[in-house]
C-alpha positions, 0 to 999 in steps of 0.5 A: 200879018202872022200869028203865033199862038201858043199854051201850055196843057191847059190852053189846048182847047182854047188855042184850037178856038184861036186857030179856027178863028184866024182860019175864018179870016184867012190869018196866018199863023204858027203853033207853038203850043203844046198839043197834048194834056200831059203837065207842061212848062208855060214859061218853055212854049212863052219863050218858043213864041217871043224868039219867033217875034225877035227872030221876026217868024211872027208879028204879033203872039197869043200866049194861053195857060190856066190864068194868062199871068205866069206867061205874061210874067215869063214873056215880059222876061224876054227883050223886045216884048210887051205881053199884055194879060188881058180880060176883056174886048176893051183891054185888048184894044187899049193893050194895042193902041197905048201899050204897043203890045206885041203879045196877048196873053189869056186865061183858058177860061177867056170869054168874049174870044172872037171881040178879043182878038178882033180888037188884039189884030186890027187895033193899031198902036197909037203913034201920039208921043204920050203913048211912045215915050211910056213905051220907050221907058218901059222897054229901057227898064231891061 
């Protein structure tokens, strides 16, 4: 499995926190993130990381900016994805298992981070046919 994790300026810190923890538990991943303070545009470093999942550089992605919402927005945007904006340990799994979310998005004040992306990396999504079918109808809403 790979990870792509990216964020706008006020995700830096955060991602970094990501980036140690996959290396602890040997994950591979890409940054598509923005490495400098300087004012950035999330919905750019939103669409670098859901056309690595389309173009399959990457299974799963982590999007960070100041809340997490304006990169779900931006990503919810783009074919193929469910980003999930998500607060909790609980969120993360259930984002997986009944949503079938293939991208996580957080706020840069995110706590409980390590739970979250256990959860978010090792939850499979639920093969029962209530779960697939509202998935099929969001993903035909485009």
């Amino acid at each position: 499995m790979k990870i792509g994790i990216a964020n706008d300026h006020h995700g830096i810190n955060l991602k970094n926190q990501i980036i140690d923890y996959l290396k602890q538990h040997n994950i591979e991943y890409k940054n598509y993130g923005c490495d400098k303070e300087d004012n950035s545009d999330y919905v750019d470093y939103a669409k670098y990381l859901c056309d690595g999942i389309n173009n399959k550089e990457i299974d799963l992605g982590i999007l960070i900016c100041m809340t997490g919402t304006g990169m779900s927005i931006a990503a919810n945007k783009i074919h193929n994805i469910i980003a999930a904006k998500v607060n909790t340990p609980q969120e993360a799994a259930l984002a997986r298992e009944h949503n079938m979310a293939n991208v996580m998005t957080l706020a840069e004040y995110t706590q409980n981070l390590e739970e979250i992306l256990d959860n978010f990396i090792n939850t499979k999504p639920s093969t029962e046919e209530r779960h697939i079918r509202r998935v099929n109808k969001i993903l035909n809403l485009r």
